[in-house]
C-alpha positions in Angstrom: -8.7 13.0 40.8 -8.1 16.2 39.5 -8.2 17.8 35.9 -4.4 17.4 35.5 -4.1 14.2 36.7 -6.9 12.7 34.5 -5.3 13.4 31.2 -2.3 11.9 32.3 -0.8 8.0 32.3 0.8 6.3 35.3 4.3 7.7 34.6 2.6 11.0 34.6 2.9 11.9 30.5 0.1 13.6 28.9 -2.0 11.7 26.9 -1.1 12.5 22.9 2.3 13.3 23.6 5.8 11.8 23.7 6.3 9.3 25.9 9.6 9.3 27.9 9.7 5.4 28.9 8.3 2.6 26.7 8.7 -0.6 28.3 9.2 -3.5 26.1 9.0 -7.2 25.9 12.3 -8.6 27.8 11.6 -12.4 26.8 11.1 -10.7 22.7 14.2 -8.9 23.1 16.2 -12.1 24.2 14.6 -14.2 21.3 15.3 -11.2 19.0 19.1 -10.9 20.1 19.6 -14.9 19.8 17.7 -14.4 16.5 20.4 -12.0 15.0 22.5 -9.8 17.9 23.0 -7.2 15.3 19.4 -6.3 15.4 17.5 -3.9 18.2 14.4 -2.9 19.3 13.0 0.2 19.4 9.6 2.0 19.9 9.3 4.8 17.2 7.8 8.2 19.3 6.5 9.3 15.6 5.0 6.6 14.3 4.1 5.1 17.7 4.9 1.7 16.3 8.2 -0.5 17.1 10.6 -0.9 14.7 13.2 -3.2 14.4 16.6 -1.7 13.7 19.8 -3.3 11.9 23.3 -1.7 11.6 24.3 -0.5 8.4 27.0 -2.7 6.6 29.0 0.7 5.8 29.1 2.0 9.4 26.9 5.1 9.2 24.4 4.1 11.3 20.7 2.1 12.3 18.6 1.4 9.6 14.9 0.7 10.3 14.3 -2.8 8.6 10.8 -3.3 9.8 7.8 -1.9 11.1 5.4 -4.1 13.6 2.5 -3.2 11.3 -0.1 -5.2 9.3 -0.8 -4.8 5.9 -3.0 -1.6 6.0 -0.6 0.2 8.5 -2.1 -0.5 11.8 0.4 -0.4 14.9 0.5 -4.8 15.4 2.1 -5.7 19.3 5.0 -8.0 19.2 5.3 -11.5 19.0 6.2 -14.2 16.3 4.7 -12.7 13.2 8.0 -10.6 13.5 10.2 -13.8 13.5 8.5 -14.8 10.4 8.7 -11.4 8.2 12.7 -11.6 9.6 12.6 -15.1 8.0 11.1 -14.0 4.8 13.2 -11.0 4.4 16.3 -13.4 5.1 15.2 -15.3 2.6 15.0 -13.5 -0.4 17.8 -11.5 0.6 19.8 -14.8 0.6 18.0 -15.9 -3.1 19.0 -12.1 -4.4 22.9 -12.9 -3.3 22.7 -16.8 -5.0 21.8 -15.8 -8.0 21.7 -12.1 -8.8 21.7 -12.3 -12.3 18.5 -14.4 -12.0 17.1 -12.1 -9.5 17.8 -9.1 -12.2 16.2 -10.9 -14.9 13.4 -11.9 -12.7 12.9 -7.6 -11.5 13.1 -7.0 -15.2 10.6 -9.3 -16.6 8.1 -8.2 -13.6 8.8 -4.3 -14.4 8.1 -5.2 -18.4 5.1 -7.1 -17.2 3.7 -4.2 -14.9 4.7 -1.9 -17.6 2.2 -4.2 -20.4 -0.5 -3.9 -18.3 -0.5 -0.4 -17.7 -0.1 0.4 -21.2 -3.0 -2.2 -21.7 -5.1 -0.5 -19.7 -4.2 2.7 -21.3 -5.5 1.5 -24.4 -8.5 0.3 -23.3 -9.2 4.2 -21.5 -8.0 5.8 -24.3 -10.7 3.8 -27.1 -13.2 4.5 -24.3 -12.7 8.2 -24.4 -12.0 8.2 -28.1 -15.6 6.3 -28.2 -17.5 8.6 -25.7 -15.9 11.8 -27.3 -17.4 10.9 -31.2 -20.2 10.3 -29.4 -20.6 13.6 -27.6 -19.7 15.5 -31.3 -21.7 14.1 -33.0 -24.6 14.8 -30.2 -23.8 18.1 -30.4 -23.5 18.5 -34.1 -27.0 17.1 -34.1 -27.9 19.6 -32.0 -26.6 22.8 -34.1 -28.2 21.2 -37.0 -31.6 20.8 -35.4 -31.7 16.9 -35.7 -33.2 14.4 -33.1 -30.7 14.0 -30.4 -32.7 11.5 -28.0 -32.8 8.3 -30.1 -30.1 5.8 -29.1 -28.0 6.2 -32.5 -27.8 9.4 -31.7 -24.9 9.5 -29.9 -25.8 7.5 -26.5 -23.9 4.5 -26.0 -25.5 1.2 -26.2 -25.8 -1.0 -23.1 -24.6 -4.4 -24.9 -25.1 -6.6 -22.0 -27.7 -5.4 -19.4 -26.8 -6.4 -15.7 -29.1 -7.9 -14.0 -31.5 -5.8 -11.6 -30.9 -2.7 -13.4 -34.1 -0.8 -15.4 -33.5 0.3 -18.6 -36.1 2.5 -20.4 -36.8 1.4 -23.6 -35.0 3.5 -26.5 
C-alpha cells in the first residue's frame, strides 16, 4: 500500500475531507418515511452528523429539525432514539397549537422565573463584592494610617462555617 492510498477510505476520499457518498440506513429511511413522508434524511458534510430535514410550511425550502446528537454534541448513529425526540417534538408542538394561550402564559411565567433568579443571584454577587470591597478599604486605610492590618477584624473575612478537612491558622 502506498502513501496515497493509505490516507484514503474505500471509495478513495481523503481522510478529513468531504465525502462524496454517505450510505445510509435503508430499513431507518423506510420507518422514517412511514413515520412522516414529509420528512428526509440527510448526512450533514459540516457537521458530519445526520440531520433530519422537514419542508417548510411556507414553501421556501428544508428546514433542519433535528440533529442525531446527544446532549453534549456528540455525532449519535441512527436508530429509535430519533423516533422518540420526533415523538416529543410532536408532542409539544401539538400542546403549543391546543392551547396557545396556556402555552404563552406558561413561556411567560418560566422567563419571569429565570429572570428572578438571575436577579437573585445578582444580589447575592453584588453584597459579596460590596462586602469584600469595605473590606479591602478599610485594609488599606489601615495601612496608610500605620494600624495593624493582620488581625482578623482587620478587614479579612471571617470563615463562619469551617469545611471539613481544611486547616485554618488561628487568627
Amino acid at each position: 500500500m502506498d502513501k496515497e492510498t493509505a490516507n484514503q477510505d474505500c471509495l478513495g476520499n481523503k481522510f478529513g475531507e468531504k465525502y462524496s457518498l454517505i450510505l445510509t440506513d435503508p430499513t431507518f429511511e423506510r420507518q422514517l418515511k412511514m413515520y412522516d413522508p414529509d420528512l428526509k434524511l440527510m448526512f450533514d458534510q459540516f457537521t458530519k452528523r445526520w440531520v433530519i430535514l422537514a419542508w417548510r410550511e411556507d414553501n421556501t425550502g428544508w428546514q433542519i429539525i433535528l440533529r442525531c446528537e446527544d446532549d453534549f454534541g456528540n455525532p449519535m448513529p441512527l436508530g429509535e432514539h430519533i423516533f422518540i425526540q420526533l415523538n416529543w417534538m410532536r408532542e409539544s408542538n401539538d400542546q403549543k397549537l391546543k392551547n396557545p394561550d396556556r402555552w404563552y402564559d406558561g413561556l411567560l411565567a418560566e422567563g419571569d422565573a429565570y429572570k428572578k433568579r438571575q436577579e437573585d443571584s445578582m444580589a447575592k454577587e453584588n453584597q459579596y463584592r460590596i462586602i469584600t470591597d469595605y473590606a479591602q478599604w478599610d485594609k488599606g486605610f489601615r495601612e496608610l494610617r500605620n494600624e495593624p492590618v493582620s488581625d482578623a477584624i482587620a478587614g479579612y473575612p471571617k470563615i463562619k462555617n469551617k469545611p471539613k478537612g481544611i486547616i485554618c491558622r488561628p487568627t
